[in-house]
C-alpha positions as CSV (number, residue, x, y, z in Angstrom):
1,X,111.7,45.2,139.0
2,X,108.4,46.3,140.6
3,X,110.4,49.1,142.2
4,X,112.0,50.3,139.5
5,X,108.4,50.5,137.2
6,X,107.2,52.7,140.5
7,X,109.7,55.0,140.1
8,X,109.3,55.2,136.3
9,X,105.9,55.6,136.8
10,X,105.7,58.3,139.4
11,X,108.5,60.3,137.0
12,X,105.9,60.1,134.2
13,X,103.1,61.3,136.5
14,X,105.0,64.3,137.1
15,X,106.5,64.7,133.7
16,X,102.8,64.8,133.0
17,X,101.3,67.1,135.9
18,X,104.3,69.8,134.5
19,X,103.1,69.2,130.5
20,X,99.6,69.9,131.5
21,X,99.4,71.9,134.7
22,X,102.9,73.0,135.8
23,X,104.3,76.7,134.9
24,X,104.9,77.6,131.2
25,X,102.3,74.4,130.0
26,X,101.4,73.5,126.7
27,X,98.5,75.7,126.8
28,X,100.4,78.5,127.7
29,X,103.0,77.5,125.2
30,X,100.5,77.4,122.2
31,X,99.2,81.0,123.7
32,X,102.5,82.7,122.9
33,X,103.3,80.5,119.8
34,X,100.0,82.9,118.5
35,X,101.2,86.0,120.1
36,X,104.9,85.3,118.5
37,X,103.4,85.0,114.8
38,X,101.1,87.9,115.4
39,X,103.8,90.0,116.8
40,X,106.4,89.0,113.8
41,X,103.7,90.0,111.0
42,X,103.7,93.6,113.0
43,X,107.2,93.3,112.8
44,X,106.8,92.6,108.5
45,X,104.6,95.4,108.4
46,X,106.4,97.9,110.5
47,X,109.7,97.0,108.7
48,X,107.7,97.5,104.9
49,X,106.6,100.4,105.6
50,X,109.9,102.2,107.6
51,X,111.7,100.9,103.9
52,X,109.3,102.8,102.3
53,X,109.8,105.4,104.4
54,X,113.7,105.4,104.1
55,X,113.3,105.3,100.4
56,X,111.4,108.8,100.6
57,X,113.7,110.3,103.0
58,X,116.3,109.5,100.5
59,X,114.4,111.2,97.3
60,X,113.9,113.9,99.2
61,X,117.3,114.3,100.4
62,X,118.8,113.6,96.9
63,X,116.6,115.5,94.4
64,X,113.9,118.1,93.8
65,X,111.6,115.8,91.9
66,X,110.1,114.5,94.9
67,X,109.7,117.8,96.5
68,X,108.4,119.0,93.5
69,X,105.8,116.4,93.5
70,X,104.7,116.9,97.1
71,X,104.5,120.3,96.2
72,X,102.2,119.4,93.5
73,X,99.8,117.1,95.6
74,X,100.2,118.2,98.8
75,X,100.1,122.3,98.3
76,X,98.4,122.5,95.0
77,X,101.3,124.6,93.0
78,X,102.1,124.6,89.9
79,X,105.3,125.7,87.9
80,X,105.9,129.1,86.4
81,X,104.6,129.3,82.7
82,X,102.0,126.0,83.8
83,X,98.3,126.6,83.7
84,X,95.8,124.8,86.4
85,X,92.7,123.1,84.9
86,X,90.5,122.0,87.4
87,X,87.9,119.5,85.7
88,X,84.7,119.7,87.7
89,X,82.2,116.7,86.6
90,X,78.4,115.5,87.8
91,X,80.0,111.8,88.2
92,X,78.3,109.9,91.3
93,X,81.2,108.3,92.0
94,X,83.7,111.7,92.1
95,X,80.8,113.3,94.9
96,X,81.1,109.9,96.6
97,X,84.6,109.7,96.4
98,X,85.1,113.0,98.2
99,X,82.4,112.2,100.8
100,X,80.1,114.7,99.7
């Protein structure tokens, strides 16, 4: 009896010694837990914004709306016929806005 509580004992002692000190421990296990749910919200972000992405690719490719848009924005043009009003105010918050 005594010998086999010795060798249950000495298996828990180094059941023990690999839980707390051995390679890949707990800390080192609740280290890459963090890294892992870090890493996946990346991932969520990454993946939102190359969806985002693949849905402008695909307006582009299918229509002239969106190029006509980015034309718009992007370029400053305006369509034959259209007249450009450019609406200059003394707002504080426009001159902030700009950086200026």
């Amino acid at each position: 009896m005594k010998r086999i509580f010795a060798i249950l004992l000495g298996l828990l002692a180094v059941l023990q010694y690999r839980l707390w000190l051995g390679e890949n421990n707990l800390s080192q296990y609740m280290v890459l837990e963090t890294h892992i749910a870090e890493q996946q919200q990346s991932n969520e972000k990454l993946i939102a914004r190359n969806q985002i992405l693949k849905q402008e690719i695909i307006d582009l490719k299918s229509g002239t709306e969106a190029i006509e848009e980015r034309a718009r924005n992007e370029l400053g043009m305006v369509k034959k016929g259209e007249t450009f009003y450019r609406v200059v105010g003394n707002d504080i918050r426009q001159s902030n806005h700009f950086g200026q």
